[in-house]
C-alpha positions as CSV (number, residue, x, y, z in Angstrom):
1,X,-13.3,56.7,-14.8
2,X,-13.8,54.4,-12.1
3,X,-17.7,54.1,-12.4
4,X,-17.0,53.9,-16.4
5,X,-14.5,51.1,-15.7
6,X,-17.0,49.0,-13.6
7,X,-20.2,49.7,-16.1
8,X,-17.9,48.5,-19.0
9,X,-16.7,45.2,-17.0
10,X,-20.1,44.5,-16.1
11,X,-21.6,44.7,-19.9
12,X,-18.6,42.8,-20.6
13,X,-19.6,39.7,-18.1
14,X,-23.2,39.9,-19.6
15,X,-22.2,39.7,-23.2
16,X,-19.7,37.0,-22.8
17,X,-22.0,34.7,-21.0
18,X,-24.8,35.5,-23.9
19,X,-22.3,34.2,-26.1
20,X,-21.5,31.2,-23.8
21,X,-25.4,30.6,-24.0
22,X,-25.6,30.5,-27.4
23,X,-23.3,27.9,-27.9
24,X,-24.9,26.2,-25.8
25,X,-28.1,26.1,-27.7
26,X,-27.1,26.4,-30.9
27,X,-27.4,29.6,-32.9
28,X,-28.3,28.2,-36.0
29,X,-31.6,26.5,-33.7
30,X,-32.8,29.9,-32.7
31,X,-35.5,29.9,-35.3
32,X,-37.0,26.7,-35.1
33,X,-37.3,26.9,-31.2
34,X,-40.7,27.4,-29.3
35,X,-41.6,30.9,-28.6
36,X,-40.3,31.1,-24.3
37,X,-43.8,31.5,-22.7
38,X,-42.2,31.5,-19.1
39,X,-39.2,34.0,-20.1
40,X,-42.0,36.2,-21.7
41,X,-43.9,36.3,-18.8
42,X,-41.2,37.3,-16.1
43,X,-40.4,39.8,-18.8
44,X,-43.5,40.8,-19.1
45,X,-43.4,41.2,-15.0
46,X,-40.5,43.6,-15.3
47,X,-42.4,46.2,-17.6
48,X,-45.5,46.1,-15.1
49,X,-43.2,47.1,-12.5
50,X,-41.5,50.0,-14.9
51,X,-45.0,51.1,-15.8
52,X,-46.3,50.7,-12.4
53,X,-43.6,53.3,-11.2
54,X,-44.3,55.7,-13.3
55,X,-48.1,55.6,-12.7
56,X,-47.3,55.3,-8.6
57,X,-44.9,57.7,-7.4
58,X,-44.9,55.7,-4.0
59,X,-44.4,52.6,-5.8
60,X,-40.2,52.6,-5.1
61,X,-40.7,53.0,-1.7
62,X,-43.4,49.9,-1.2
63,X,-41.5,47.4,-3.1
64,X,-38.2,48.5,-3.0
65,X,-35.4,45.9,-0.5
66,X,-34.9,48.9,1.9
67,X,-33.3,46.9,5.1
68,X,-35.0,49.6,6.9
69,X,-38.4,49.0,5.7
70,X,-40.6,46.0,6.5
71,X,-41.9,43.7,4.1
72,X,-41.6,39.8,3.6
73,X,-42.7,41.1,-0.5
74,X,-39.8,42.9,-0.9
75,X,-37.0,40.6,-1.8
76,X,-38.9,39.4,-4.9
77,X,-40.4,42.7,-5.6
78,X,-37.6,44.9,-6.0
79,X,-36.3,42.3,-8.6
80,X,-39.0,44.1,-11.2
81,X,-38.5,47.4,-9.9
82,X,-35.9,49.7,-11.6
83,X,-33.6,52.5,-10.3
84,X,-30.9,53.1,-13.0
85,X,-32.7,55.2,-14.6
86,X,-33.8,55.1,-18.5
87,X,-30.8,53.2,-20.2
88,X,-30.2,50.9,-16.8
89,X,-33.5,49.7,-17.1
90,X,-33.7,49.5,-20.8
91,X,-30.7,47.3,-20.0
92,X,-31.9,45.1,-17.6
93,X,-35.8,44.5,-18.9
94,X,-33.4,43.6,-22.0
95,X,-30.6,40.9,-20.6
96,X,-33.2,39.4,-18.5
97,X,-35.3,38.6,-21.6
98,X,-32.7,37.3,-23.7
99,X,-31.5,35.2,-20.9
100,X,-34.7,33.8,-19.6
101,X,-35.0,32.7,-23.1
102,X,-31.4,31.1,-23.6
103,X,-32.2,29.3,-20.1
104,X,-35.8,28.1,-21.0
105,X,-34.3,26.6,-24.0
106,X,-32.1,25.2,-22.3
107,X,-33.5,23.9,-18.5
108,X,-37.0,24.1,-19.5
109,X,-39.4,26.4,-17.7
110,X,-39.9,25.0,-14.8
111,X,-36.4,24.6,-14.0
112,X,-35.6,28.2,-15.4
113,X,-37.9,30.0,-12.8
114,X,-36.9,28.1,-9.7
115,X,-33.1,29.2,-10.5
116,X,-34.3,32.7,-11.3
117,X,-36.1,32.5,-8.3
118,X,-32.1,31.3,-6.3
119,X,-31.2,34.3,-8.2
120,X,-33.6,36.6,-5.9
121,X,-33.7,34.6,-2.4
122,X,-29.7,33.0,-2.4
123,X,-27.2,35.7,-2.3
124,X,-27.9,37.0,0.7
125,X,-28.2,33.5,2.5
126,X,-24.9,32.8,1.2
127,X,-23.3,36.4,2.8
128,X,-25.0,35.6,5.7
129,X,-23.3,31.7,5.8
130,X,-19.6,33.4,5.3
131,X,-20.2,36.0,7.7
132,X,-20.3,38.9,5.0
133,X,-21.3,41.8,6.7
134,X,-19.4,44.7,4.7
135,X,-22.1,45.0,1.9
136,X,-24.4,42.2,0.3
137,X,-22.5,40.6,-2.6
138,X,-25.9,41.0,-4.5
139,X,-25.6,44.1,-7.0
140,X,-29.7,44.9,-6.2
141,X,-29.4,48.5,-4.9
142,X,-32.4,48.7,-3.2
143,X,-33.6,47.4,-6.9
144,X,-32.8,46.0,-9.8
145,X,-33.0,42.7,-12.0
146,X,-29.4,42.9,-13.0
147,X,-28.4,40.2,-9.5
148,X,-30.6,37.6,-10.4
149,X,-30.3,37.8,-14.4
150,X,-26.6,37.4,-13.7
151,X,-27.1,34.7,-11.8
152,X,-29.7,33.0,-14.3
153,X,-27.0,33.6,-17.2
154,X,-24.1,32.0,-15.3
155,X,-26.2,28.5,-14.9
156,X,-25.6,28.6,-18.6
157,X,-22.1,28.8,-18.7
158,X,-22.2,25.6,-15.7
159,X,-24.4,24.0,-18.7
160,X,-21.7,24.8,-21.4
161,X,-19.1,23.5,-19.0
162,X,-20.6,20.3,-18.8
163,X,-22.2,19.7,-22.3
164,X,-19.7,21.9,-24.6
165,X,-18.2,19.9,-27.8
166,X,-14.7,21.3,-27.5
167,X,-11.8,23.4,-25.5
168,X,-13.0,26.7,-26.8
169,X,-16.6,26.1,-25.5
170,X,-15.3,25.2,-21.9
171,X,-12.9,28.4,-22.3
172,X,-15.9,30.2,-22.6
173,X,-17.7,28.6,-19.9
174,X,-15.2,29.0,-17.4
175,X,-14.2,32.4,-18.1
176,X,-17.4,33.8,-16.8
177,X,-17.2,33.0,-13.1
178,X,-13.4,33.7,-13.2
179,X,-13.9,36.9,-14.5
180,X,-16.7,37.6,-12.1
181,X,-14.7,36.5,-9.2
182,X,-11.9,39.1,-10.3
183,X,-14.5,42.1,-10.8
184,X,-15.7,40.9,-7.6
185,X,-12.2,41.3,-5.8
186,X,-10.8,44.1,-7.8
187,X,-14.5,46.4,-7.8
188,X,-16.5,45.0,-5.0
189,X,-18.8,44.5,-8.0
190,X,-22.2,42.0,-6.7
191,X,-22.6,41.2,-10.7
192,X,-19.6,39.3,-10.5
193,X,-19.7,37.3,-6.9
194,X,-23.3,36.4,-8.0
195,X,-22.2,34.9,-11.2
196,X,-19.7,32.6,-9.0
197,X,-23.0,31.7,-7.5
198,X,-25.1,30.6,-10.5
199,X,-22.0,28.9,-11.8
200,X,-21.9,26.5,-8.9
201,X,-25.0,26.1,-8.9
202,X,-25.8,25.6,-12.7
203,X,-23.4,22.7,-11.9
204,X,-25.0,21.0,-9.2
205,X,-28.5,21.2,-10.6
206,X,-27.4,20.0,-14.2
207,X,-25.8,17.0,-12.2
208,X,-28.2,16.5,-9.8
209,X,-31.0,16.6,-13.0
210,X,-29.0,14.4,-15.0
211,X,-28.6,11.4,-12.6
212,X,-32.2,11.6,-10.7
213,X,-33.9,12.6,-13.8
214,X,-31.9,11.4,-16.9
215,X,-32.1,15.7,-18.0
216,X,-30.1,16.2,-20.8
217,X,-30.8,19.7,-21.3
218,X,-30.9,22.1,-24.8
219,X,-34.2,19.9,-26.3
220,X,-34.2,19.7,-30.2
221,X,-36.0,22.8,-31.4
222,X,-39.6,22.0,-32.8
223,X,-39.9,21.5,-36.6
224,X,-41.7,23.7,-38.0
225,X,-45.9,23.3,-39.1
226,X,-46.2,23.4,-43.3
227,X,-49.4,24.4,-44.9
């Protein structure tokens, strides 16, 4: 029941900031939009590294994030290796394509990869910061692209926070770190601690952008070409 509860809560988190990223976007723009080159690619990334384990039995083992292996590679390459077997990774290679997408649209690919990338290389900076030494707050077991798809998505929300047209758009924002906080205290579940994460720092980015940059984020789609 208990594993049931936290798989359910954790879908729940994912669904709720999709829906907090499409707001911010604008459903009704979805069509017009550029196809997400960047998002395709570190899709495209996660499939290689499905494919490649089931070509390579010892593939797991040399790119897994093992603490008892070495390997500088293997904090970015056991983001595109799976180990929750067929529907885990079905759900992963899935949320981190629809996301990437979302945030593309939204930061623009450059921006989207480097906070992908804080995604990866962060969480376990920010344990070591507070002194966390019980368990890493990032949900990678070993592997996994769940920790810094989370993360991605909950820049969004930080983007709807600050750009939403109304009360029920900052009620969505803000519900996804609040809810992740209280998976985080009441399941020791990393999805939700590292959704905190990208919260915070979808805020300070979007500000940051905004003042050095002028960034104002969710560019008009393109109109489409006519014959």
């Amino acid at each position: 029941m208990g594993a049931l509860l936290f798989n359910v809560t954790t879908a729940a988190l994912m669904v709720l900031m999709f829906k907090g990223g499409l707001a911010l976007i604008g459903e009704d723009t979805l069509r017009r939009r550029r196809t997400p080159w960047a998002a395709a690619g570190l899709t495209g990334i996660a499939l290689a590294g499905v494919v490649t384990q089931l070509c390579w039995s010892g593939a797991m083992d040399t790119f897994d994030s093992d603490p008892d292996k070495s390997g500088w590679w293997r904090v970015v390459t056991s983001v595109f290796m799976q180990n929750g077997g067929f529907l885990g990774g079905a759900w992963n290679i899935a949320t981190l394509a629809v996301i990437a997408a979302l945030a593309e649209w939204f930061w623009g690919a450059p921006l989207m990869v480097l906070l992908f990338t804080a995604g990866i290389l962060l969480p376990e900076h920010i344990d070591a910061l507070f002194g966390q030494t019980g368990g890493s707050t990032d949900p990678r077991n070993f592997a996994g692209s769940s920790g810094a798809t989370y993360f991605l998505a909950a820049t969004l929300a930080a983007g709807l926070l600050l750009r939403g047209r109304d009360r029920k758009d900052a009620l969505l924002a803000i519900a996804a770190p609040v809810l992740g906080l209280a998976m985080w205290f009441a399941q020791s579940n990393g999805h939700g601690m590292v959704t905190a994460y990208g919260f915070v720092l979808g805020l300070l980015v979007h500000t940051l952008a905004r003042r050095v940059f002028g960034f104002t984020g969710a560019s008009a789609p393109a109109a489409r070409q006519t014959a």
